[in-house]
C-alpha positions as CSV (number, residue, x, y, z in Angstrom):
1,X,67.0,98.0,99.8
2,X,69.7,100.4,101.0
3,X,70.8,103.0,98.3
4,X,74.1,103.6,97.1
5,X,76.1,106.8,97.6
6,X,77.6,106.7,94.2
7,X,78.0,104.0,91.9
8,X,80.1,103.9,88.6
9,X,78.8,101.9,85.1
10,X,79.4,100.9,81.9
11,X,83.1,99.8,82.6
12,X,85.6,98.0,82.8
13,X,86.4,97.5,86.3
14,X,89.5,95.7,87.5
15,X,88.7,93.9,90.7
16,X,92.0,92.6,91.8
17,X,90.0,89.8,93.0
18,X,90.9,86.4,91.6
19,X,87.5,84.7,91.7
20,X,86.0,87.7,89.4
21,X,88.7,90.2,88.1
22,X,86.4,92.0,85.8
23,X,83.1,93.9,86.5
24,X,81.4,96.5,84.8
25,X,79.5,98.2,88.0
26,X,80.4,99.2,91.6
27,X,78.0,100.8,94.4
28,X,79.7,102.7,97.2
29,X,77.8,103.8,100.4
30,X,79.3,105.6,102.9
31,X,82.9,104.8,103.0
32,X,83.0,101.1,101.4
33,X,82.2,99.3,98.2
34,X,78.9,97.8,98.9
35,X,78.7,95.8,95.3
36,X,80.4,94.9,92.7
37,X,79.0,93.2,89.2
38,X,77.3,94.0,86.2
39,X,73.5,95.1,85.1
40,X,72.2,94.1,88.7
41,X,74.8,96.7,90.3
42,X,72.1,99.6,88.9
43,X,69.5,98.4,91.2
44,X,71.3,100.5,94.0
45,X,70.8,103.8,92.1
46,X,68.6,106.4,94.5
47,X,67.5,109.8,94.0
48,X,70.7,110.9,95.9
49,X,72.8,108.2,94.2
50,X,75.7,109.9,92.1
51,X,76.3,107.8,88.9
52,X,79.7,108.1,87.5
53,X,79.4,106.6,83.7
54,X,82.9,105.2,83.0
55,X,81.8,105.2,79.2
56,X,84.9,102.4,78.5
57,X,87.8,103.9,81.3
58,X,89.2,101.7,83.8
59,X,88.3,101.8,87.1
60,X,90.7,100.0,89.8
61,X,91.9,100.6,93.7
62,X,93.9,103.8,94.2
63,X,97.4,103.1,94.1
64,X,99.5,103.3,97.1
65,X,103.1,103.9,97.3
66,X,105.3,102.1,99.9
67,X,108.4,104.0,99.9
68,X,108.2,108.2,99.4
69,X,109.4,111.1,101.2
70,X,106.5,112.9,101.0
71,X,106.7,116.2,103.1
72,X,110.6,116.5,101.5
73,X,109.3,116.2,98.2
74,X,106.6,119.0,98.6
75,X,108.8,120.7,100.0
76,X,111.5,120.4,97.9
77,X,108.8,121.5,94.8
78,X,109.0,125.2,96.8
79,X,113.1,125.3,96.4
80,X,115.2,125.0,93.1
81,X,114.7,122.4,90.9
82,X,117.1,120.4,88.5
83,X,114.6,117.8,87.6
84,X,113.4,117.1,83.8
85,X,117.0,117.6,82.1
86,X,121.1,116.8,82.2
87,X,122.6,119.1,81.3
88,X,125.4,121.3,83.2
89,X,124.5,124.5,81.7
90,X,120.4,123.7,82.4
91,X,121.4,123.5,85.8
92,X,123.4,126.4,86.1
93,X,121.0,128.5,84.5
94,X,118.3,127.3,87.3
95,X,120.6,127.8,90.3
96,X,121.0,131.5,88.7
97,X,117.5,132.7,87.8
98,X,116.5,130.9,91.4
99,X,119.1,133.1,93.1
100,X,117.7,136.2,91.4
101,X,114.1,135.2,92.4
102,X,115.0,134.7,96.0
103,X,117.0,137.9,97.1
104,X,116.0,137.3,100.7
105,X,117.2,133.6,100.6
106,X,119.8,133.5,102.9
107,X,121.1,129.9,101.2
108,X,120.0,128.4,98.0
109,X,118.4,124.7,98.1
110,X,117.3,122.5,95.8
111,X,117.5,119.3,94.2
112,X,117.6,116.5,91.3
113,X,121.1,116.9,89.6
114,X,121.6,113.9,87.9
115,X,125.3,111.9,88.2
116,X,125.4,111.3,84.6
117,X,125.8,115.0,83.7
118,X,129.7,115.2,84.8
119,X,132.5,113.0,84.4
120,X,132.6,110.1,87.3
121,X,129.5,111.3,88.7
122,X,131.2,114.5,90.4
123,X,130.6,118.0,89.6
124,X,133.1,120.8,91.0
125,X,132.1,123.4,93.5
126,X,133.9,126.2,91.4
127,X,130.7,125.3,88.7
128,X,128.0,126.8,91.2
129,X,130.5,129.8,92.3
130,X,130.8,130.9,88.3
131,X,126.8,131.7,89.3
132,X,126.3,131.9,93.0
133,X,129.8,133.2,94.6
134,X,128.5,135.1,97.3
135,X,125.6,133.0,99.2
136,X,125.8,129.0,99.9
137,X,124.4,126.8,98.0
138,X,123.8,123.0,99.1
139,X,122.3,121.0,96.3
140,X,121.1,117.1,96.3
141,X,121.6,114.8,93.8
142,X,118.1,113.4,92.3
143,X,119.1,110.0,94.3
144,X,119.6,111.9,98.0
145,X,122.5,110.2,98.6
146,X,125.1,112.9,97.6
147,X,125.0,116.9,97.6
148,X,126.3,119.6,95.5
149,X,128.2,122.7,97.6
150,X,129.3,125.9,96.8
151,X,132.8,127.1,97.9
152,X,131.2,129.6,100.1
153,X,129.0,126.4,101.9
154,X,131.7,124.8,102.5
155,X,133.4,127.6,104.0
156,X,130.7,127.9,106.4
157,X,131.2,124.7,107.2
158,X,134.8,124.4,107.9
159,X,135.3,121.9,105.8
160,X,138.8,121.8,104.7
161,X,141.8,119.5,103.5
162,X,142.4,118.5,107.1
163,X,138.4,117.7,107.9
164,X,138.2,113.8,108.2
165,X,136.0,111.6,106.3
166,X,132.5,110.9,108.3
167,X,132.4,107.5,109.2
168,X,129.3,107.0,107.2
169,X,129.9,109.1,104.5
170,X,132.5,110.9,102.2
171,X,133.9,113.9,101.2
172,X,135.1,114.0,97.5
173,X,138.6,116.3,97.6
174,X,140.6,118.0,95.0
175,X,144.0,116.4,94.1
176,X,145.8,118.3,97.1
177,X,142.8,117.2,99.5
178,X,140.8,120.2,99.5
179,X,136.8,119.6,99.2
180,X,135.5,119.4,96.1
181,X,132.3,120.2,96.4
182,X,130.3,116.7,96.5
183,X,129.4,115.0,99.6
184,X,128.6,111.5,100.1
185,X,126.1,110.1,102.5
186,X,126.7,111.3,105.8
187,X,129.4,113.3,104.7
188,X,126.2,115.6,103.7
189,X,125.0,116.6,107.0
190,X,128.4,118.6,107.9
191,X,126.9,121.2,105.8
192,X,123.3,120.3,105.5
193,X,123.2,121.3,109.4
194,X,123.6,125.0,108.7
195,X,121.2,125.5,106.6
196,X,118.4,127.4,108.3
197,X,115.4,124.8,109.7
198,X,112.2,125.0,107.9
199,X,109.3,125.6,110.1
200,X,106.5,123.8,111.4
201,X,104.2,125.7,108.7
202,X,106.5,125.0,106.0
203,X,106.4,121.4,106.4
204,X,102.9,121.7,106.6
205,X,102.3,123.1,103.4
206,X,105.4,120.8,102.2
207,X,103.0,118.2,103.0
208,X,99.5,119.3,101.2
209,X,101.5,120.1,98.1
210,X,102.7,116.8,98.3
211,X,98.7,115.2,98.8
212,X,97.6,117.3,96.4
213,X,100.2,115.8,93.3
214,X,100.1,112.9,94.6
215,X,96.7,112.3,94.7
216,X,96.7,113.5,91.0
217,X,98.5,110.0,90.4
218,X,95.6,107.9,91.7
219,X,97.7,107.6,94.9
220,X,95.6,107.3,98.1
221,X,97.9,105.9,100.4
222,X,101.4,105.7,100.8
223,X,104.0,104.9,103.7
224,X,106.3,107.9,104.2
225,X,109.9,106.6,104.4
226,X,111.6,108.7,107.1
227,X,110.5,110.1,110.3
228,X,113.0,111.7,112.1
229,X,116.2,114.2,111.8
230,X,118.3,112.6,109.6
231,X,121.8,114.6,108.2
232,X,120.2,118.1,109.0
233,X,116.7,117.2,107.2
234,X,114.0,118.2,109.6
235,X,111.3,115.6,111.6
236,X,107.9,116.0,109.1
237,X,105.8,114.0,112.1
238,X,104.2,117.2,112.9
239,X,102.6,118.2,109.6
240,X,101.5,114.5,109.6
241,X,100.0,115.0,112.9
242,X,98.5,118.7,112.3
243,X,96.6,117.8,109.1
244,X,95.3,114.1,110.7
245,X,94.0,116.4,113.4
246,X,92.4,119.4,111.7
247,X,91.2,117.0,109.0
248,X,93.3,117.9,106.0
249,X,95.5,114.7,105.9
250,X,92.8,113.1,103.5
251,X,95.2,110.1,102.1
252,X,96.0,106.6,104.6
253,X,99.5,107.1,106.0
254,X,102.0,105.1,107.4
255,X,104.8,106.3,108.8
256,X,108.7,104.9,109.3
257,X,110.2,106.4,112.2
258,X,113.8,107.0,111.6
259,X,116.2,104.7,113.3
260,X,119.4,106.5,114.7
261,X,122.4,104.5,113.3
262,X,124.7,106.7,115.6
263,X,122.5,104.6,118.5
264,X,121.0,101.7,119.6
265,X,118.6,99.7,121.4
266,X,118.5,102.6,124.0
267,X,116.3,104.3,121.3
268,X,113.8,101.8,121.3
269,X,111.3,102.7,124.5
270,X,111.4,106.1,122.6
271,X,110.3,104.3,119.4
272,X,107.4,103.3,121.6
273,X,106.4,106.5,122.8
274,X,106.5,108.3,119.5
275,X,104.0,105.8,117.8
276,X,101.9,106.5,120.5
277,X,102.1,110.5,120.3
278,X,102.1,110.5,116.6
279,X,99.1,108.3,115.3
280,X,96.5,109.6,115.0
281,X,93.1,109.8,112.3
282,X,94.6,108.7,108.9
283,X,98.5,108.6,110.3
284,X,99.9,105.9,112.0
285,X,103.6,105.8,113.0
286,X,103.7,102.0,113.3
287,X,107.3,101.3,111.1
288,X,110.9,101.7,111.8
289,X,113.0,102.5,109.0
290,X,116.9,101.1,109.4
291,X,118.9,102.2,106.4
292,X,121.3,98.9,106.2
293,X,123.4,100.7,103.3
294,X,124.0,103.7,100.6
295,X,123.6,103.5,96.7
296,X,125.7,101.5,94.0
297,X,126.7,104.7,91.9
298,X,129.1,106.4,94.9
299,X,130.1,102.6,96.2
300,X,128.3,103.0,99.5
301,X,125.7,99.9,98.6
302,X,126.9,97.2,100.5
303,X,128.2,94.1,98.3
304,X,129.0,90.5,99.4
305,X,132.2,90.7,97.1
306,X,134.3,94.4,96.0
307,X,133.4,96.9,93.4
308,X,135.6,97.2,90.3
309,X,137.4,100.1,89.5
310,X,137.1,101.4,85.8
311,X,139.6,98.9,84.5
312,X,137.9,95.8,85.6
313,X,139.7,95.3,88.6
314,X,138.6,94.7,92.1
315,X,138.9,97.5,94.4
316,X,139.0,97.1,98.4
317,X,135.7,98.8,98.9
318,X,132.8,96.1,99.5
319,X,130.7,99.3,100.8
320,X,129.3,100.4,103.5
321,X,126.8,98.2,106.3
322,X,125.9,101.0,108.5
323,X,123.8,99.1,111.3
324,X,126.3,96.2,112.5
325,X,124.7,92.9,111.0
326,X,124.6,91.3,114.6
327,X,123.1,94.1,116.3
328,X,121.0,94.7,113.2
329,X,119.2,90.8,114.2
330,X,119.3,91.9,118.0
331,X,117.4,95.3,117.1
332,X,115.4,93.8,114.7
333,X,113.9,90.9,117.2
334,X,113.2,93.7,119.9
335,X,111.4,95.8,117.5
336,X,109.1,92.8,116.3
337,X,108.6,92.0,119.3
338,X,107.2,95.1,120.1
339,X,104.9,94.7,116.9
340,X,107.2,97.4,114.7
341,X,106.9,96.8,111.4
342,X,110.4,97.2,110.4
343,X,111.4,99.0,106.5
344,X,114.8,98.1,105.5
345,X,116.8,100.2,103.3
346,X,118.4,97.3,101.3
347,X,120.3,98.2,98.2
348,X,123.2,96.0,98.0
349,X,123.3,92.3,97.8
350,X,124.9,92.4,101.3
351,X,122.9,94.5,103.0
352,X,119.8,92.6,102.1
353,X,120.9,89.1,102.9
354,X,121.5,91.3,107.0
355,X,118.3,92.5,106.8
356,X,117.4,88.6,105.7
357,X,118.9,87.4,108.4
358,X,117.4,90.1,111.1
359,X,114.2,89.1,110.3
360,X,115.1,85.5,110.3
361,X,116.2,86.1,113.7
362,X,113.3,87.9,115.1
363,X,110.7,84.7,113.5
364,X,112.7,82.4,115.5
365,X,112.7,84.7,118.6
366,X,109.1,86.0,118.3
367,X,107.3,83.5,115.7
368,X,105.6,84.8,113.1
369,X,103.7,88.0,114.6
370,X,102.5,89.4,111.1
371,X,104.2,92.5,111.1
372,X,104.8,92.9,107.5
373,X,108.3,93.7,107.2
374,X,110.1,94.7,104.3
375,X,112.5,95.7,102.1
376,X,113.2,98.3,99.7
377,X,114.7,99.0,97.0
378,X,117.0,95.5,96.1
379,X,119.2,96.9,93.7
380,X,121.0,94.0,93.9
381,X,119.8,90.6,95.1
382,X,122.2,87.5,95.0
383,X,120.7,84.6,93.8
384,X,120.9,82.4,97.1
385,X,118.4,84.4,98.8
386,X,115.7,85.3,96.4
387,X,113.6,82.1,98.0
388,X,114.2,83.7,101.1
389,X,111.6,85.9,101.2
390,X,108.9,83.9,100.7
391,X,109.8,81.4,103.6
392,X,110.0,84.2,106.0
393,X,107.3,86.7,104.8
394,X,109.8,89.4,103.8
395,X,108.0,91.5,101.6
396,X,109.7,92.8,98.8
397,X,109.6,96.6,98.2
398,X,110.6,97.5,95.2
399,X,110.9,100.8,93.1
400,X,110.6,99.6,89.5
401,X,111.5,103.1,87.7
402,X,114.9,102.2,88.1
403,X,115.2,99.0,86.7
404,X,116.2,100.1,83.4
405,X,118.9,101.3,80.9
406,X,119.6,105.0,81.2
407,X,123.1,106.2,81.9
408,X,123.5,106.6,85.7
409,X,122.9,102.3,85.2
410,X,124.9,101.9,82.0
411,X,127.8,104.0,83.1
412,X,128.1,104.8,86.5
413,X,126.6,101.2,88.0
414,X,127.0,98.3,85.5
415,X,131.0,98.6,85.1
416,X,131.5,98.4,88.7
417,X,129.4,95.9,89.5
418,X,130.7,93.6,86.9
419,X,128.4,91.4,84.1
420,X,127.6,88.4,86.9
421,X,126.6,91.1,89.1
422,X,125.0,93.1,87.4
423,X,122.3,90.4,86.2
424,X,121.3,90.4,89.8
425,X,119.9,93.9,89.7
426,X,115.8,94.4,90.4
427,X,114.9,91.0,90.4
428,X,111.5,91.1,90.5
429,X,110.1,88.3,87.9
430,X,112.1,86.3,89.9
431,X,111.0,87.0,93.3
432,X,107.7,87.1,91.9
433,X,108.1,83.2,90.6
434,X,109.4,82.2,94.3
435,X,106.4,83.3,96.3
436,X,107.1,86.7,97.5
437,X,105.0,89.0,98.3
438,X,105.2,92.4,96.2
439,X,104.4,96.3,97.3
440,X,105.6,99.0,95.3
441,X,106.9,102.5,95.8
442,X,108.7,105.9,94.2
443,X,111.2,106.6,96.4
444,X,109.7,110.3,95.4
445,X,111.3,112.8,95.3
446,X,114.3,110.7,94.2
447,X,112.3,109.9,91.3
448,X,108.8,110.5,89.8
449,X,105.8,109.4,92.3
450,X,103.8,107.9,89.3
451,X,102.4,104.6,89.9
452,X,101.9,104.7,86.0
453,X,105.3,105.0,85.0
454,X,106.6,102.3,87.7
455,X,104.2,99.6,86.1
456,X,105.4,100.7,82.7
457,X,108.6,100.1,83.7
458,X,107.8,96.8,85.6
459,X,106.2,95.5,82.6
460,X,108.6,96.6,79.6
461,X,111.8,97.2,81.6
462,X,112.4,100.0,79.8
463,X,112.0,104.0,80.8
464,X,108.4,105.2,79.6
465,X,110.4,107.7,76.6
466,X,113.6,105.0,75.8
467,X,113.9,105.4,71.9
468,X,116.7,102.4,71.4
469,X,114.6,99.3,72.1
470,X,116.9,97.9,74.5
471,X,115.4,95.7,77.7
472,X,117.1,95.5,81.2
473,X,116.9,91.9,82.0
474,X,114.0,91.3,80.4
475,X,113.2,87.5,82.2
476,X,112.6,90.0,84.9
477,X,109.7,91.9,83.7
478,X,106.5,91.4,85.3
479,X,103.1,90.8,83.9
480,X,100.7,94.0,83.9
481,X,98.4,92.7,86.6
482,X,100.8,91.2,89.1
483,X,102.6,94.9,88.7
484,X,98.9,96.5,89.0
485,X,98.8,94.4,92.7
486,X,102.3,95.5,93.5
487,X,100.9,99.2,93.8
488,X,97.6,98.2,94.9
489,X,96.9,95.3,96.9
490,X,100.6,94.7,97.7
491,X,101.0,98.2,98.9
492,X,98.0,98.5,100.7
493,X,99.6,95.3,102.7
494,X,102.5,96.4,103.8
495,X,100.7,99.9,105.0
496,X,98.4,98.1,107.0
497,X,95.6,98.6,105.1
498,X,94.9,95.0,103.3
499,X,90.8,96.1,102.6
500,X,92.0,99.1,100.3
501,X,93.9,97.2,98.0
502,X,91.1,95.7,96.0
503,X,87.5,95.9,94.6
504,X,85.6,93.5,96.6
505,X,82.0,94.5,98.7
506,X,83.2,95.7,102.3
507,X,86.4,96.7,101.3
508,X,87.1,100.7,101.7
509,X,86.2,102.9,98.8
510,X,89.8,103.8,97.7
511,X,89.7,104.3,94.2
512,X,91.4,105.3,90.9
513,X,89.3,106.1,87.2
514,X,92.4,106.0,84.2
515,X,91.7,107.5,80.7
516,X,91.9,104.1,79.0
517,X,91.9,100.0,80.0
518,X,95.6,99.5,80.3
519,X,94.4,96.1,80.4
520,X,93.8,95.8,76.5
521,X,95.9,99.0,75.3
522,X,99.4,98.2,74.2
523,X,102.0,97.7,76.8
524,X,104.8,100.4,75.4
525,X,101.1,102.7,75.9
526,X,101.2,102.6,79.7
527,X,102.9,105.5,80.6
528,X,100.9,107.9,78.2
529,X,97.5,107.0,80.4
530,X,96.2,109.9,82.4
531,X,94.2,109.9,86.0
532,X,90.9,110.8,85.6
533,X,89.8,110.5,89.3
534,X,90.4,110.1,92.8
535,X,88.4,108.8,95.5
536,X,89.4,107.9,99.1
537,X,86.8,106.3,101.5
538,X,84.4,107.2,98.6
539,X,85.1,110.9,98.5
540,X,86.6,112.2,95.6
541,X,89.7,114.4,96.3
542,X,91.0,114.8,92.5
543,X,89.2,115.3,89.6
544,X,91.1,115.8,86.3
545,X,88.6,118.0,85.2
């Protein structure tokens, strides 16, 4: 009898597998699980067998996330950072003692201003010059969607009263038209272009920084959600493919290559050639990423029927589709055709049912070719077209952190939307109840990467420190192990990788050890629960210790 490599006892183990969803033992051997069970599991121990006693902590597959920026957000840990609080005079205190820090900087970046810190969503750009009058300063919100400039960066830019609206994005003016200091969507690359291009070793080390935390969140895989240049944010598909080669890339990665909304099927054949240049070892570049819309809270998310203003009203603005839905279908059937796995950027309830209807189009074009497409985010979901998914194997991708009262939802999304409307938002329980298929994802560095806060989200619909009690749409919370297999098994799906997703003999080695069962600990508990260890393939590349 074969001995294991390392084998972990005394439970619990979550299998994920419904004809035996609790063990107590599992052997590894090389790079899969070779059993899984109970007493008979310690037959496999060796002399060279490592023996990992779980003494009561919960083993289960490594999470995955299906939706993260991860190179930006590694990177974006090196620049300033307005994470963690709300307040105006936090922030300004960071963008000065950053300044002071970096002399040599010739702009200051950073991210992770929240909306809900200034009246309407919209700070001023005379806030940043009281501390930084001298350098620019480009700032993005903690959604991405929107940026912060100084006077002095918009100077450089030449944006002035007279500078036209992008047609994709916005520039927020003062009352005589002059910039205010906020740009909107594609309104963000007019200064986001200037800022001096990071280089190939900083996105490198953007991208180990970015393994390394999230591997300290039990993540093992994840699908990274743009790869390309998109509003002045550099290509990371080199550091992907520099650390798959010199062996450093130690998590399974997919990755979305950007689609150009400026463009269209002309960019396909190069589509083509880029998966083929790029994957490589762990990485493979074998999705497309069309972002269909913007975000609810700066009216961009694209809505069947108008936003209201603050009085109740309807407005004229049904957002913004920024692929046209009939060439969307066209694009869409090319690319399945071709065996691209296509990752929607889906927020409003318009934008999904296009994205809906391209991949309707493409299964009646192509058949059904398995290519896992998906879409993210589904802010807003109109009723007619949860069944949708399941009858054409659109998987749902959804970031669950969000789904929840906190102020940017209570006062910057849920008046606009209006009450029927807003009782559409993150619709998970229901799309859950009609069939679809779940994967799960951060949206880091928008917000927190943690797979453990997302399921406590999913489960309670409420934010892992809410104090009032109050539930978003509670008939929409899920139950702890269909969210467990949305950042697991689901996950793992959609990245291509349907043997890491669960415990089962043959299955890869890509596993998580938490600090407690989550399975019999009290629900409002999840959040608090720690990592403990990491293995990918059955080597261990985080130990809390």
């Amino acid at each position: 009898m074969t001995k294991a490599d390392l084998v972990f006892t005394n439970g619990p183990v979550h299998t994920g597998d419904p004809a035996r969803t609790r063990a107590t033992s599992l052997a590894v051997t090389g790079e899969r699980i070779t059993a899984v069970g109970h007493d008979e599991v310690r037959e496999l121990v060796g002399p060279g067998t490592e023996v990992v006693d779980l003494d009561g902590r919960l083993l289960l597959a490594g999470f995955q996330d299906s939706h993260v920026h991860a190179v930006f957000g590694g990177a974006e840990l090196a620049q300033c950072d307005l994470t963690g609080t709300v307040g105006v005079d936090d922030y300004l205190a960071r963008i000065r003692a950053f300044a002071a820090a970096n002399p040599e900087r010739a702009w200051i970046t950073g991210s992770g201003w929240s909306m809900e810190s200034f009246a309407g969503g919209l700070p001023t750009r005379q806030l940043i010059d009281s501390v930084v009058p001298d350098r620019p300063v480009y700032l993005t919100n903690r959604d991405h969607h929107g940026a912060w400039a100084n006077t002095r960066a918009l100077e450089l830019a030449g944006l002035t009263r007279d500078t036209p609206d992008p047609a994709d994005g916005r520039i927020e003016r003062e009352a005589d038209g002059t910039p205010s200091g906020v740009l909107q969507e594609g309104a963000t690359g007019l200064v986001a272009r200037l800022i001096p291009p990071s280089t190939a070793a900083d996105r490198l080390a953007g991208l180990h920084r970015a393994q390394q935390l999230l591997h300290s969140l039990g993540i093992t895989g994840w699908q990274d959600a743009l790869l390309g240049v998109f509003n002045g944010q550099p290509d990371p598909s080199d550091a992907y493919r520099t650390a798959a080669l010199d062996g450093t890339l130690t998590a399974r990665v997919t990755g979305a290559l950007w689609w150009d909304r400026e463009r269209g099927a002309e960019q396909i054949p190069e589509l083509v050639e880029r998966r083929a240049a790029l994957s490589t070892g762990r990485f493979r570049a074998g999705s497309v990423k069309i972002m269909q819309d913007g975000i609810a809270e700066n009216f961009t998310a694209a809505m069947t029927s108008p936003y209201l203003d603050g009085c109740g009203c309807a407005t004229a603005n049904s957002g913004l589709s920024f692929v046209d839905p009939a060439a969307l279908r066209s694009h869409v059937t090319d690319l399945d055709a071709l065996d691209f796995q296509v990752h929607f950027h889906a927020l409003g309830d318009r934008a999904v049912r296009e994205a809906l209807d391209a991949v309707e189009a493409a299964v009646a074009a192509n058949g059904r070719r398995g290519n896992r497409h998906h879409l993210a985010h589904l802010q807003v979901v109109h009723p007619d077209d949860i069944a949708r998914f399941a009858r054409l194997g659109a998987i749902a991708n959804i970031q669950p952190l969000w789904a929840a009262h906190e102020p940017q939802m209570d006062e910057l999304t849920i008046p606009f939307l209006g009450p029927e409307r807003a009782a559409w938002q993150y619709p998970f329980g229901s799309l859950y109840r009609a069939g679809a298929t779940l994967c799960a994802g951060s949206d880091w560095p928008v917000s927190s990467p943690d797979p453990l806060a997302g399921i406590h989200v999913a489960v309670n619909r409420m934010e892992p420190d809410a104090t009032d009690g109050r539930v978003f749409l509670p008939e929409q919370r899920l139950a702890l192990t269909s969210a467990i297999a949305a950042y697991t098994a689901g996950s793992a799906h959609v990245n291509g990788h349907p043997d890491a997703g669960s415990l089962q003999p043959g299955h890869l080695a890509d596993l998580v050890v938490l600090d407690r069962d989550i399975l019999t600990a009290d629900p409002l508990t999840i959040a608090d629960t720690k990592v403990e260890r990491t293995y990918v393939g059955g080597r261990l590349v985080h130990s809390r210790d």
